[in-house]
C-alpha positions in Angstrom: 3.7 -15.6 12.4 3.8 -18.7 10.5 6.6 -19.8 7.5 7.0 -22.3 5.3 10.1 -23.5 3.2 8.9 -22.3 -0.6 9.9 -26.2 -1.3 6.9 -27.3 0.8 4.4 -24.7 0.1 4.0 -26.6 -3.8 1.5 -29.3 -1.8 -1.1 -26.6 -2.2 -2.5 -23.6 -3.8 -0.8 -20.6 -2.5 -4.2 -18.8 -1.7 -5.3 -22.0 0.2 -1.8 -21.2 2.6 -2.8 -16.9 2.2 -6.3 -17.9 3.6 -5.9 -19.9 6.6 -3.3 -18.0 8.0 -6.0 -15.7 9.5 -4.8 -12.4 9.1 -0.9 -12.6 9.5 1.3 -13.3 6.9 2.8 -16.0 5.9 6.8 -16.0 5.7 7.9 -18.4 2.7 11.8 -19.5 3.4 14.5 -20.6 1.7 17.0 -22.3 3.3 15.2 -21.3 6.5 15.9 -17.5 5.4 12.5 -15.3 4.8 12.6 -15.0 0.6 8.3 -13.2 0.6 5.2 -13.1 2.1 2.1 -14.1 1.5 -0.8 -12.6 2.9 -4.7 -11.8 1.5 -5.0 -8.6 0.4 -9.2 -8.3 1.2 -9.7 -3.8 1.2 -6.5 -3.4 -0.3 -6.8 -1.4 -3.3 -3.8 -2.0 -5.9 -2.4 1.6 -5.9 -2.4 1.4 -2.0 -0.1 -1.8 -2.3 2.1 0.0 -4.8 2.6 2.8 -2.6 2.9 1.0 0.4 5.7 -1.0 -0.7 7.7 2.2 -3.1 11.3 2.9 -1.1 11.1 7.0 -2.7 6.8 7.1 -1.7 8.6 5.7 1.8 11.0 8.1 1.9 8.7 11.4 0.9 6.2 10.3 3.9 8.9 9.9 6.8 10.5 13.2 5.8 7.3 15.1 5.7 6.6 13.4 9.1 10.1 14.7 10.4 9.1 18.3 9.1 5.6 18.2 10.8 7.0 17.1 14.0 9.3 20.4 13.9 6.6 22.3 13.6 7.2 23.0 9.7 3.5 23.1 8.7 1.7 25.3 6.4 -2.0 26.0 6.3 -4.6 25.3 3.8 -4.6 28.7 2.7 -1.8 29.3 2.7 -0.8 25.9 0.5 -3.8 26.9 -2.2 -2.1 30.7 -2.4 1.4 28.9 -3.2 -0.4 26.6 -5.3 -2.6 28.9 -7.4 
């Protein structure tokens, strides 16, 4: 993974630096401590970004993991008769 100190990264465009880091993203420092990332977003949909990066979205998918892996599942069916 590459970084850069944000005080360097003003030599170029910041989508020049997103571009040629092939992939990974680039860590922009302060004071040699991570501050953001930069990386191209090419498939990415906006709402995908949101949700990906929303603490409570986070939150609802890890406990609805925790509740599948205990076996806490309901069918379709059964969701749609709950539903409608």
């Amino acid at each position: 993974m590459k970084t850069m100190e944000l005080t360097d990264a003003a030599a170029r465009p910041l989508v020049e630096y997103a571009r040629s880091a092939a992939g990974e993203p680039l860590i922009l420092t302060a004071d040699h401590k991570p501050v953001a990332a930069l990386f191209l977003l090419d498939g990415v949909d906006e709402e995908s970004l949101k949700l990906s990066t929303d603490s409570r979205f986070l939150r609802i998918v890890r406990a609805a993991r925790e509740e599948a892996a205990q076996g806490k599942l309901i069918s379709l069916e059964e969701m749609k008769r709950e539903m409608f």
